[in-house]
Each structure stands twice: as C-alpha cells, then as structure tokens.
mmCIF file of the N, C-alpha and C atoms, coordinates in Angstrom:
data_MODEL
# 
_entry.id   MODEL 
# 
loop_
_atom_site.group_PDB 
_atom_site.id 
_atom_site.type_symbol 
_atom_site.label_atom_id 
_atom_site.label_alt_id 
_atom_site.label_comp_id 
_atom_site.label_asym_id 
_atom_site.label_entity_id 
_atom_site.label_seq_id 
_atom_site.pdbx_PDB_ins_code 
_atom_site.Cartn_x 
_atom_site.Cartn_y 
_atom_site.Cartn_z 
_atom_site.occupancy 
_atom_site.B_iso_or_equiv 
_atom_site.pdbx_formal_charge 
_atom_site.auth_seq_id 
_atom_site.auth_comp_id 
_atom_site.auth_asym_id 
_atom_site.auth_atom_id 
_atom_site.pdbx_PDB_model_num 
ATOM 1   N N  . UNK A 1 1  ? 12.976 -37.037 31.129  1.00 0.00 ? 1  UNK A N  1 
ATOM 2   C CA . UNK A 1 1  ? 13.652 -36.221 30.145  1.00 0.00 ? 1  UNK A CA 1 
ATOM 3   C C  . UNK A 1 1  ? 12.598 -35.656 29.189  1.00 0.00 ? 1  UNK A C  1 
ATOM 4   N N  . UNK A 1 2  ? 13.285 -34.670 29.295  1.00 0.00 ? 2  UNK A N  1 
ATOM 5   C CA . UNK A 1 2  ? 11.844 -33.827 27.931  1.00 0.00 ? 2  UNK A CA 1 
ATOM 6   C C  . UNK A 1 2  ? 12.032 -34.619 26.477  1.00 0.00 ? 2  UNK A C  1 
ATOM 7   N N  . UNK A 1 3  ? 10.773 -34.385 25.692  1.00 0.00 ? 3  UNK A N  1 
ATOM 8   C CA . UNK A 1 3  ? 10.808 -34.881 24.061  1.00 0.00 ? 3  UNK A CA 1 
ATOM 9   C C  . UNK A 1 3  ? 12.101 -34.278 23.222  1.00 0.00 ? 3  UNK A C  1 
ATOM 10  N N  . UNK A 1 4  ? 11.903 -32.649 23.420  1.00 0.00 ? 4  UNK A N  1 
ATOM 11  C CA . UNK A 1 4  ? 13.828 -32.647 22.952  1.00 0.00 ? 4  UNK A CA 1 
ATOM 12  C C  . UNK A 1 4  ? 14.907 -32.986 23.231  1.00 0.00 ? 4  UNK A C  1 
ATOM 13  N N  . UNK A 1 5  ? 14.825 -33.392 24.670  1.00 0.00 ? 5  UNK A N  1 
ATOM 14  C CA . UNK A 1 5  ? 16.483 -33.602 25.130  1.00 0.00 ? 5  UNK A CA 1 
ATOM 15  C C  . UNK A 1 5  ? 16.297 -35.191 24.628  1.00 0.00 ? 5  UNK A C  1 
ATOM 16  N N  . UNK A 1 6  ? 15.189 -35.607 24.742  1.00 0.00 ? 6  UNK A N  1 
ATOM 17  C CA . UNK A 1 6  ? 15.177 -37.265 23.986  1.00 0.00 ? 6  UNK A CA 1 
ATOM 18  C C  . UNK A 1 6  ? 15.581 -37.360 22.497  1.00 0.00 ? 6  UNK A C  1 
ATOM 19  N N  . UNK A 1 7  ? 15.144 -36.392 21.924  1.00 0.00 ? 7  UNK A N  1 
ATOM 20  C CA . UNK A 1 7  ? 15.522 -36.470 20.619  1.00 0.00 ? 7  UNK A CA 1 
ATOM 21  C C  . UNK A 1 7  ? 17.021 -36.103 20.006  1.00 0.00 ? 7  UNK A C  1 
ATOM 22  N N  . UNK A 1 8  ? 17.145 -35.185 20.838  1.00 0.00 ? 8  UNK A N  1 
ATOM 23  C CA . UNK A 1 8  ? 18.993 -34.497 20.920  1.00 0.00 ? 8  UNK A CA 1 
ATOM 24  C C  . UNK A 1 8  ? 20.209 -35.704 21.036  1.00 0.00 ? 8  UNK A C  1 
ATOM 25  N N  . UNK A 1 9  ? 19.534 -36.046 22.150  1.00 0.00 ? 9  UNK A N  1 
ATOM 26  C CA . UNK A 1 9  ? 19.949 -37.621 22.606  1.00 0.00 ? 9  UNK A CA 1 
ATOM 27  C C  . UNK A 1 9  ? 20.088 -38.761 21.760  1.00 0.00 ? 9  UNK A C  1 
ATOM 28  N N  . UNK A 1 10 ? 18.994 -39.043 21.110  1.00 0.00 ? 10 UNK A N  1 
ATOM 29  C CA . UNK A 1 10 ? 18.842 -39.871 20.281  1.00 0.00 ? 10 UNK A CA 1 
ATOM 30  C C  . UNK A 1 10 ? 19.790 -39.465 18.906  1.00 0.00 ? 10 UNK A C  1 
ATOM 31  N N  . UNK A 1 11 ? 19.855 -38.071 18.560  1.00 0.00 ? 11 UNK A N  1 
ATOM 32  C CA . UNK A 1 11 ? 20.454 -37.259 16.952  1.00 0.00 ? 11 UNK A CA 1 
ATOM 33  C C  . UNK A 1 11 ? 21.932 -37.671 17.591  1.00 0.00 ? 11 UNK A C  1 
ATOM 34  N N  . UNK A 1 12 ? 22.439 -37.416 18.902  1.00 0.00 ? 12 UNK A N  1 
ATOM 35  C CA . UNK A 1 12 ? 23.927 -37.871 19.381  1.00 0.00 ? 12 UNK A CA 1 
ATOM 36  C C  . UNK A 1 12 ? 24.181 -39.525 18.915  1.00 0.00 ? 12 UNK A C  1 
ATOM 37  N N  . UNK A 1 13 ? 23.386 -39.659 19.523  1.00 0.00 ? 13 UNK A N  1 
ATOM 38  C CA . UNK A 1 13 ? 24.049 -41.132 19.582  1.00 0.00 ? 13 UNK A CA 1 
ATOM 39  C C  . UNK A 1 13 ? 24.118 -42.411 18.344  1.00 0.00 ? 13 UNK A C  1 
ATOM 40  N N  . UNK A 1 14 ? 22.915 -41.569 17.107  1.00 0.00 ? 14 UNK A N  1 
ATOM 41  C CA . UNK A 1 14 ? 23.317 -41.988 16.130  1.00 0.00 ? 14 UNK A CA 1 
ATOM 42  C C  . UNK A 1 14 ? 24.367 -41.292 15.049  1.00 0.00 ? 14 UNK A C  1 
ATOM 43  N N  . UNK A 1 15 ? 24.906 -40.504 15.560  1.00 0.00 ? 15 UNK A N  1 
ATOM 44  C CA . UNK A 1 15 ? 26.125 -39.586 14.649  1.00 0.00 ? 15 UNK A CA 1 
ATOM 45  C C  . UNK A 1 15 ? 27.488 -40.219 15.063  1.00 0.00 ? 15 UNK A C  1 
ATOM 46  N N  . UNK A 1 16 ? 27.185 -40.570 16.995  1.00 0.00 ? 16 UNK A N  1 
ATOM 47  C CA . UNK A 1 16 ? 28.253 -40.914 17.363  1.00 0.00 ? 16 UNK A CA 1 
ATOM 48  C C  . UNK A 1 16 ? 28.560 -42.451 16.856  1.00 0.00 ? 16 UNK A C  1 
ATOM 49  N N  . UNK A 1 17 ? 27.453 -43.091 16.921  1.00 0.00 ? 17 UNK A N  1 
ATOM 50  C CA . UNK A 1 17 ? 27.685 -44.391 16.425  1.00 0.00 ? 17 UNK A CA 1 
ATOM 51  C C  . UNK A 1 17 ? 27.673 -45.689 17.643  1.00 0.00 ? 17 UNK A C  1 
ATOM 52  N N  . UNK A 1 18 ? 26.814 -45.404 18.647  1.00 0.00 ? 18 UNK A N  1 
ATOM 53  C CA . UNK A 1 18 ? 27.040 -45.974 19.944  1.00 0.00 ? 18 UNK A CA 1 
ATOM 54  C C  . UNK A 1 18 ? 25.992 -47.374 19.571  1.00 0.00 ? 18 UNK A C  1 
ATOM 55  N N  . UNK A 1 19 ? 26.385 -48.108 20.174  1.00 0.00 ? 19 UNK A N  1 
ATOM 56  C CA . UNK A 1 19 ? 25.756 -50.155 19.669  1.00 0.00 ? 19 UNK A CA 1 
ATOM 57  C C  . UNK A 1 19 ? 24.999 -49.346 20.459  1.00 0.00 ? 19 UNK A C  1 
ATOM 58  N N  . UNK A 1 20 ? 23.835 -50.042 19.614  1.00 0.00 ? 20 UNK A N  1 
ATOM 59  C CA . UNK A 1 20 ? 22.022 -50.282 20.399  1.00 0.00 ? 20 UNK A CA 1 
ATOM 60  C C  . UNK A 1 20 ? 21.991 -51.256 19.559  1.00 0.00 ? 20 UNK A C  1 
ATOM 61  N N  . UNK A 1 21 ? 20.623 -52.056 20.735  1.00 0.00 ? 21 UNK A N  1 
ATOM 62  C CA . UNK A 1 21 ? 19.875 -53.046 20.048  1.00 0.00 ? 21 UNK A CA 1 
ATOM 63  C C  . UNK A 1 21 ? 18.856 -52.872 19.850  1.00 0.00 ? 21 UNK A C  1 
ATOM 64  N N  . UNK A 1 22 ? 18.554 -52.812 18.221  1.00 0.00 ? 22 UNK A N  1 
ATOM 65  C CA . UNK A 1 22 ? 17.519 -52.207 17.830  1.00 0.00 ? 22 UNK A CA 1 
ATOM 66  C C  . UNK A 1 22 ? 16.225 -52.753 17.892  1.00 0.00 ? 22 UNK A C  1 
ATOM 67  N N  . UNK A 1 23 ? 16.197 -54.072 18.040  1.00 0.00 ? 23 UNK A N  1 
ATOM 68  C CA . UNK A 1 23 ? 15.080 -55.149 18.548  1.00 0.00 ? 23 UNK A CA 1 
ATOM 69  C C  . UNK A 1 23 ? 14.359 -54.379 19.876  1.00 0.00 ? 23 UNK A C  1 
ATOM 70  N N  . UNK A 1 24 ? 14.980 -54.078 20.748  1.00 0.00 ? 24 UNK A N  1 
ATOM 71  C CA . UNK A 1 24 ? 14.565 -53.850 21.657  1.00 0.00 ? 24 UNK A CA 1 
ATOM 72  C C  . UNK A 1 24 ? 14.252 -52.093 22.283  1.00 0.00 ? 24 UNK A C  1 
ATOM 73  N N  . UNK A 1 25 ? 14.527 -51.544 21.104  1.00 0.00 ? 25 UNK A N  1 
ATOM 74  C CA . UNK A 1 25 ? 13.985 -50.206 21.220  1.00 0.00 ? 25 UNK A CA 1 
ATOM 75  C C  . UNK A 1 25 ? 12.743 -49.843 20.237  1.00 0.00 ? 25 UNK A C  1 
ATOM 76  N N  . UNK A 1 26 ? 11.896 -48.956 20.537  1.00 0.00 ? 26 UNK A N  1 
ATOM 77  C CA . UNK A 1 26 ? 10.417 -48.527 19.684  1.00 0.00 ? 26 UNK A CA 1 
ATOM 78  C C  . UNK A 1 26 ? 11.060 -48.092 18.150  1.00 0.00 ? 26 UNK A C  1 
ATOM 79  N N  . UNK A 1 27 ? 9.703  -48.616 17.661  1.00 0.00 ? 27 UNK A N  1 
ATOM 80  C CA . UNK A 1 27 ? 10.024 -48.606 16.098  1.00 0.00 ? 27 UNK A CA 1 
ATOM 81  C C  . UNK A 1 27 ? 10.533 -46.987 15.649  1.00 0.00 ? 27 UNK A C  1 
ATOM 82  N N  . UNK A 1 28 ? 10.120 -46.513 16.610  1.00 0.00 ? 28 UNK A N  1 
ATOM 83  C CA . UNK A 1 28 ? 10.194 -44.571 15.780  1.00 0.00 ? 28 UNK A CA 1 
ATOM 84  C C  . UNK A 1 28 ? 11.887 -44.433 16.464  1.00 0.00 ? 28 UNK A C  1 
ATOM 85  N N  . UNK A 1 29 ? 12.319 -44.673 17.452  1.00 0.00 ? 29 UNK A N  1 
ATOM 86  C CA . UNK A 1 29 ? 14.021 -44.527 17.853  1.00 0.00 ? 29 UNK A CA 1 
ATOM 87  C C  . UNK A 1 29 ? 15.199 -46.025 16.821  1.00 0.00 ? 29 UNK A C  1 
ATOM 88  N N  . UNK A 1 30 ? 14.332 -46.618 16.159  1.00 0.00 ? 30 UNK A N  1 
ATOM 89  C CA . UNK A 1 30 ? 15.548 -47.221 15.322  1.00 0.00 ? 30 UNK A CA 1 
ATOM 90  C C  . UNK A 1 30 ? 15.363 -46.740 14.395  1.00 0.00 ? 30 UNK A C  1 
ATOM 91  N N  . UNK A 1 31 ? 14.223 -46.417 14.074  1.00 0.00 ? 31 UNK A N  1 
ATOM 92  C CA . UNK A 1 31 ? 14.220 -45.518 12.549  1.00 0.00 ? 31 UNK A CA 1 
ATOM 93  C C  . UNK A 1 31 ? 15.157 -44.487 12.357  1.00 0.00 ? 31 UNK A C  1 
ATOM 94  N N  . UNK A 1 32 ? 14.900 -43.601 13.640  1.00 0.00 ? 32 UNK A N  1 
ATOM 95  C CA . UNK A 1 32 ? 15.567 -42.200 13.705  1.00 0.00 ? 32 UNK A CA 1 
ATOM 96  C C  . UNK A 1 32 ? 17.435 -42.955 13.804  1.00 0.00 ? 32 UNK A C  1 
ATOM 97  N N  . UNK A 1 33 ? 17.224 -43.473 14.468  1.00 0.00 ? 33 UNK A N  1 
ATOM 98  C CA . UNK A 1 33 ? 18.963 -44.126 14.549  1.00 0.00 ? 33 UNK A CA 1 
ATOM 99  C C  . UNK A 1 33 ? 19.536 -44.558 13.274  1.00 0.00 ? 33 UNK A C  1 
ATOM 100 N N  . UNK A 1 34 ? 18.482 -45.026 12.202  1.00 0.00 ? 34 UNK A N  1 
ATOM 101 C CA . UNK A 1 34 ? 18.965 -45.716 10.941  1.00 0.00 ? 34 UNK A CA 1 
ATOM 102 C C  . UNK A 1 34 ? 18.592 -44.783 9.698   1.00 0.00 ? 34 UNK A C  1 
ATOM 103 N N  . UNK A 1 35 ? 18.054 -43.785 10.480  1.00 0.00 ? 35 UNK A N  1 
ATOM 104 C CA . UNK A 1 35 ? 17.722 -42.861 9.435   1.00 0.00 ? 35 UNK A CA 1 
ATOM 105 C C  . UNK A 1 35 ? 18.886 -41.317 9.277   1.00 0.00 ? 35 UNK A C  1 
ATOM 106 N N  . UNK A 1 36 ? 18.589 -40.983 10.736  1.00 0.00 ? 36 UNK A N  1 
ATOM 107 C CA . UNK A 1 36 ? 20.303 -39.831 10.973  1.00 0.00 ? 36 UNK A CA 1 
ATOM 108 C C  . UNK A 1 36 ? 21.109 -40.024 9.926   1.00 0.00 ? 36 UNK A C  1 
ATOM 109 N N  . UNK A 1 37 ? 22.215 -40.700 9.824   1.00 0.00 ? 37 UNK A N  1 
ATOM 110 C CA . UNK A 1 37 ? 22.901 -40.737 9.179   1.00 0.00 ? 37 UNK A CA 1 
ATOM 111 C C  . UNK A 1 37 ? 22.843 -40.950 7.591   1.00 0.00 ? 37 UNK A C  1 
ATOM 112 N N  . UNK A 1 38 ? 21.730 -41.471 7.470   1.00 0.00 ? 38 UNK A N  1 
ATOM 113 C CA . UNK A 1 38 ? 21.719 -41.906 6.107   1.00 0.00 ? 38 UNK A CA 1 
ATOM 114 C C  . UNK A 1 38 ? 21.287 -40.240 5.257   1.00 0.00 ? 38 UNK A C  1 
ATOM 115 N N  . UNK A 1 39 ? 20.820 -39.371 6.390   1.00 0.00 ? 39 UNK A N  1 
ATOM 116 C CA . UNK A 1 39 ? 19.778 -37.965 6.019   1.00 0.00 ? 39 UNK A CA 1 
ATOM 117 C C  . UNK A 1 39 ? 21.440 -37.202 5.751   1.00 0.00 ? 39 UNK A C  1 
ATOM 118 N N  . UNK A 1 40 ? 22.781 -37.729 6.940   1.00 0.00 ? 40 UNK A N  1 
ATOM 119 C CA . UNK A 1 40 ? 23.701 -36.663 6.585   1.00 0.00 ? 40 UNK A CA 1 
ATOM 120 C C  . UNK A 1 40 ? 24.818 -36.584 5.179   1.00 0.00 ? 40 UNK A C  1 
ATOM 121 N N  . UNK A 1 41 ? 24.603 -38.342 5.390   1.00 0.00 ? 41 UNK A N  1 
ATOM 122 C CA . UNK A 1 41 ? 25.230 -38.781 3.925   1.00 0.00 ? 41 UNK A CA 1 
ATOM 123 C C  . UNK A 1 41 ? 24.725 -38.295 2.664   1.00 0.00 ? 41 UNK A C  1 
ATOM 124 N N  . UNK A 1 42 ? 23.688 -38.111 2.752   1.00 0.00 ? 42 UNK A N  1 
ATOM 125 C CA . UNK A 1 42 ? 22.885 -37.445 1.368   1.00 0.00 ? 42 UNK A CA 1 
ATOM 126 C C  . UNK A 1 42 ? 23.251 -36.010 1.526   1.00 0.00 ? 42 UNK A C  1 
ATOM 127 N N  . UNK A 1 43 ? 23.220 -35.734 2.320   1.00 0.00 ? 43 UNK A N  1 
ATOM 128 C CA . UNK A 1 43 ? 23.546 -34.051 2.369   1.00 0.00 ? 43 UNK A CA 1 
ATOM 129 C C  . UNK A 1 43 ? 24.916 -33.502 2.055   1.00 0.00 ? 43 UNK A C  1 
ATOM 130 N N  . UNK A 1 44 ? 25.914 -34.467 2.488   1.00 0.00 ? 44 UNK A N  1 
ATOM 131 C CA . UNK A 1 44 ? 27.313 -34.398 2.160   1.00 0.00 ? 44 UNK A CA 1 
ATOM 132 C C  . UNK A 1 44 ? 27.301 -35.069 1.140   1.00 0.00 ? 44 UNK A C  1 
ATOM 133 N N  . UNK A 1 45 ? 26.638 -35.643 0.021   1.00 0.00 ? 45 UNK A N  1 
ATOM 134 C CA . UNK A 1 45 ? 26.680 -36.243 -1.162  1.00 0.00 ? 45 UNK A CA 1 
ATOM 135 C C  . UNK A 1 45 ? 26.332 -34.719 -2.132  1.00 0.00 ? 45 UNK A C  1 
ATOM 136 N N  . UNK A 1 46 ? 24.916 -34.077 -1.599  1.00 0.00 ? 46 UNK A N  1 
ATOM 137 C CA . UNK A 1 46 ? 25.003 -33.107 -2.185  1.00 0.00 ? 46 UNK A CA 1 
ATOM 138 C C  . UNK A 1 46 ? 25.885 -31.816 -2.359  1.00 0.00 ? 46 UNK A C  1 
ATOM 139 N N  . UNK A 1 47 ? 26.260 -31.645 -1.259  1.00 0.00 ? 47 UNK A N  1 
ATOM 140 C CA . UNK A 1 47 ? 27.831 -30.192 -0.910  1.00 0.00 ? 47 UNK A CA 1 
ATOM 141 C C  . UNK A 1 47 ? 28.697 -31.031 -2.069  1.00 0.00 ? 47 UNK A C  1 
ATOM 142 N N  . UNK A 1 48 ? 29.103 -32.247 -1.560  1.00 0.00 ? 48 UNK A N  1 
ATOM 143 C CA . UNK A 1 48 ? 30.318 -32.245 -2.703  1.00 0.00 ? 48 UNK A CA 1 
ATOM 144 C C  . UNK A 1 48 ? 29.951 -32.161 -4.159  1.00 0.00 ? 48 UNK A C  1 
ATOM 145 N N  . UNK A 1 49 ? 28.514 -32.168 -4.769  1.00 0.00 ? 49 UNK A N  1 
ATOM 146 C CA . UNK A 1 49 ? 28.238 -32.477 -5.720  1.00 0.00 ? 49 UNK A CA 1 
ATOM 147 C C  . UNK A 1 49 ? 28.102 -30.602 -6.158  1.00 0.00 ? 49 UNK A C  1 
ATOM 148 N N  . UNK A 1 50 ? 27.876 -30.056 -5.222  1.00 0.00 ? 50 UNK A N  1 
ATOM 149 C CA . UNK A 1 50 ? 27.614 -28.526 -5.611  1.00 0.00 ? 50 UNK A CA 1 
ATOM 150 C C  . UNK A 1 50 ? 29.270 -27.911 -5.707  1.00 0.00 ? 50 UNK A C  1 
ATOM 151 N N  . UNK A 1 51 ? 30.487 -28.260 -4.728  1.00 0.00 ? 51 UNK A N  1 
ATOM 152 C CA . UNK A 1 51 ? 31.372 -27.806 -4.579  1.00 0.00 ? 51 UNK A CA 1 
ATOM 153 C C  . UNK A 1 51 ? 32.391 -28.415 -6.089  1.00 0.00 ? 51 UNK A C  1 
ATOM 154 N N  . UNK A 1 52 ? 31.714 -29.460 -6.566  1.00 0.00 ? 52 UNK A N  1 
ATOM 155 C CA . UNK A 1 52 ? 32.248 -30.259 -7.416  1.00 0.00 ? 52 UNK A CA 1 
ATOM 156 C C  . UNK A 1 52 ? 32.238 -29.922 -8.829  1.00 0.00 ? 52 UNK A C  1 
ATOM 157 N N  . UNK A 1 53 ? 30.776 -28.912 -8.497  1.00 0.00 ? 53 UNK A N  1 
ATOM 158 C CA . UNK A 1 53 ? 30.471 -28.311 -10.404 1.00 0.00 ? 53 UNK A CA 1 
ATOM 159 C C  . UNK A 1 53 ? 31.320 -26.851 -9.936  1.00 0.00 ? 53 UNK A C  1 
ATOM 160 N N  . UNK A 1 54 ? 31.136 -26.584 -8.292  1.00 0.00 ? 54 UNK A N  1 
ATOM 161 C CA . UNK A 1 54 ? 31.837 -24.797 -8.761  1.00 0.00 ? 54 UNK A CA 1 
ATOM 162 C C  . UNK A 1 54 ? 32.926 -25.127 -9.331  1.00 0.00 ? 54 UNK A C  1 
ATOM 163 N N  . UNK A 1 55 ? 33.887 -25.716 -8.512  1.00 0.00 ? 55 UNK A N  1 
ATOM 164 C CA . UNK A 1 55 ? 35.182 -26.155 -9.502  1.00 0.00 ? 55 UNK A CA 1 
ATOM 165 C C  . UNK A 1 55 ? 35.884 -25.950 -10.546 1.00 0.00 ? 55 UNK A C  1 
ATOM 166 N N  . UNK A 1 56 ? 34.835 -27.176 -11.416 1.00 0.00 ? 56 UNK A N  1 
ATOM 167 C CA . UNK A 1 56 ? 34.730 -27.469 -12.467 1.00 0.00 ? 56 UNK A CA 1 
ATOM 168 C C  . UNK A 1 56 ? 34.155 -26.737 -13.707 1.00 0.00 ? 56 UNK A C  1 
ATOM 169 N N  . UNK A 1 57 ? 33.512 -25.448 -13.178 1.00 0.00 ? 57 UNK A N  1 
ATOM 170 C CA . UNK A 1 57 ? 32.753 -24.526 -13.614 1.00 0.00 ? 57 UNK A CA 1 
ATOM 171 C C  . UNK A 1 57 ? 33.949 -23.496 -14.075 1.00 0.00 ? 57 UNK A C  1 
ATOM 172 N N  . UNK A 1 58 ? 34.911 -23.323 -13.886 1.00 0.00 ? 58 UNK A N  1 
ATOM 173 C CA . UNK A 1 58 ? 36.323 -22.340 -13.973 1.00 0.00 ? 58 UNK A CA 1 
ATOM 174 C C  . UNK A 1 58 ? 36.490 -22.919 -15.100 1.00 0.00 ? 58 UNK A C  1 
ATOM 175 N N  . UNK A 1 59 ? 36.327 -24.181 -15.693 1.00 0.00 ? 59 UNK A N  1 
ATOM 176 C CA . UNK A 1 59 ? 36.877 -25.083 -16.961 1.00 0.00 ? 59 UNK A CA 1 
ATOM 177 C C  . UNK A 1 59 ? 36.570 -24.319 -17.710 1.00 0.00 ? 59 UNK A C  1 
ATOM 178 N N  . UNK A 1 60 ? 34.609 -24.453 -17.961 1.00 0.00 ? 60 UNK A N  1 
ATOM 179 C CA . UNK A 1 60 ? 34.466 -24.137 -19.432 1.00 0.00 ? 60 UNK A CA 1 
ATOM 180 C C  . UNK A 1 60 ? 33.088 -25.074 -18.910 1.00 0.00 ? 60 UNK A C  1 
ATOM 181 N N  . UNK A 1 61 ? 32.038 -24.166 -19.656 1.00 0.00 ? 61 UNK A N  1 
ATOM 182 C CA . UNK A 1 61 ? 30.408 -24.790 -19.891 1.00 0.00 ? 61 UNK A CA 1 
ATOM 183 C C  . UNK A 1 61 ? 30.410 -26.770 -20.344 1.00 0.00 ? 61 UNK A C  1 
ATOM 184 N N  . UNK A 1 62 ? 31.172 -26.598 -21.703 1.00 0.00 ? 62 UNK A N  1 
ATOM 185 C CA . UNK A 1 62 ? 31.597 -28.044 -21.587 1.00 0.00 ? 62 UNK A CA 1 
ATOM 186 C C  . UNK A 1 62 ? 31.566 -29.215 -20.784 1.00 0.00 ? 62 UNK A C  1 
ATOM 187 N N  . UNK A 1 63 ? 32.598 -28.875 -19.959 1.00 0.00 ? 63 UNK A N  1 
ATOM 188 C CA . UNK A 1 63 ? 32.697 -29.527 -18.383 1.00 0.00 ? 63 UNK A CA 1 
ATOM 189 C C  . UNK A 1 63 ? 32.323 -29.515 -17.515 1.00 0.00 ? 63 UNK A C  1 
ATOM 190 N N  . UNK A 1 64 ? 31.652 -28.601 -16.868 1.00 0.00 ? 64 UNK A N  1 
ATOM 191 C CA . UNK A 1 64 ? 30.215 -28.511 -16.372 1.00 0.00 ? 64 UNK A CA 1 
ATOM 192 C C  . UNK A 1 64 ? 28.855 -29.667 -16.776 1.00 0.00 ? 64 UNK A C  1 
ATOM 193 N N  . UNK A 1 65 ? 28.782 -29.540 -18.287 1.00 0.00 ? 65 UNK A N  1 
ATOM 194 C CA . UNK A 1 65 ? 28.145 -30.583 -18.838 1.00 0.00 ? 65 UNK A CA 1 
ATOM 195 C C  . UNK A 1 65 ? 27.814 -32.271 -18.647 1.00 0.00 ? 65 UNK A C  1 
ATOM 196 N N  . UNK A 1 66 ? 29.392 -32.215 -18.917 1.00 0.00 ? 66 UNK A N  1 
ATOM 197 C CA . UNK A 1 66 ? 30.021 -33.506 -18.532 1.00 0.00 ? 66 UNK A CA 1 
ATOM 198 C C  . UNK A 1 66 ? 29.667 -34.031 -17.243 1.00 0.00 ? 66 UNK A C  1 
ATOM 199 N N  . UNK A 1 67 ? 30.286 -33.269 -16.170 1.00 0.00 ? 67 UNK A N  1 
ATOM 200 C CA . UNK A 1 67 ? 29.738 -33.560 -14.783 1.00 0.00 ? 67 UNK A CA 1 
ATOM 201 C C  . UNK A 1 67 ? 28.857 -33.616 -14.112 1.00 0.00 ? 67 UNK A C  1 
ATOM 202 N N  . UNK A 1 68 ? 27.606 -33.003 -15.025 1.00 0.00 ? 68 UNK A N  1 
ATOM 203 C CA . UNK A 1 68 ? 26.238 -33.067 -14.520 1.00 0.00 ? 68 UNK A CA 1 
ATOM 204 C C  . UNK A 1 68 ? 25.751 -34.285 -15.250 1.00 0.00 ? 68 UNK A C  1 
ATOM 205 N N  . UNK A 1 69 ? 26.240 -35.245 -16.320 1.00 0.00 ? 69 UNK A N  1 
ATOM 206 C CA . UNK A 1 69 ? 25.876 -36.204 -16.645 1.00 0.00 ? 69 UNK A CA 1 
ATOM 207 C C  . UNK A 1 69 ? 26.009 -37.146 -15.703 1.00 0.00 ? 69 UNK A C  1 
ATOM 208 N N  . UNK A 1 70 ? 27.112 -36.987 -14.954 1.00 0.00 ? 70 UNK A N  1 
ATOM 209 C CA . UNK A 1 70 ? 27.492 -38.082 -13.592 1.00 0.00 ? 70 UNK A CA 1 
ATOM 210 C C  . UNK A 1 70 ? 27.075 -38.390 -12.619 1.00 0.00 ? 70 UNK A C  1 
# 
C-alpha cells in the first residue's frame, strides 16, 4: 500500500473508532490514532466558539464581551 493510502487508512480508522492495540503498532500510527481526533475536537471546539460569538454578537458589544471572557 502506498504512504497515502496508509495514512488515509490510518485518518479512517481513527475517526471511525475501530479497537487497535496500540502496544503493538509503531509509535508514529498510535500517535496519529490518539492524535486524529483529539486535532478534530479542537477544531469543533473552535467553530462552535466562532458560531457562538456570531450569535451572540446580534446582542450588543456587551455580550460579546462577556463571552469572550469564557
């Protein structure tokens, strides 16, 4: 298998969530397995955090304020 379809492979199967044992795979494929997701969670932490001030931005500068303290 080529280095991308390995890696494609690898981006699947940690989104999908499929048991591996990580003992027994190379240090750079559990990383990437324990790392995927944690890269999409932050990213969907940020959208909601941007979709969260547009919002809130209709309020009033105020509240905007407020929510960027959070």
């Amino acid at each position: 298998m080529t280095r991308t379809g390995s890696i494609m492979t690898l981006m699947k199967d940690a989104v999908v969530g499929s048991q591996k044992d990580y003992t027994a795979l190379s240090i750079r494929h559990a990383l990437l397995l324990l790392a995927i997701p944690m890269i999409l969670e932050m990213v969907m932490e940020s959208l909601f955090a941007l979709v969260d001030v547009y919002f809130v931005s209709r309020l009033g500068t105020d509240e905007v304020a407020a929510v960027g303290l959070t």
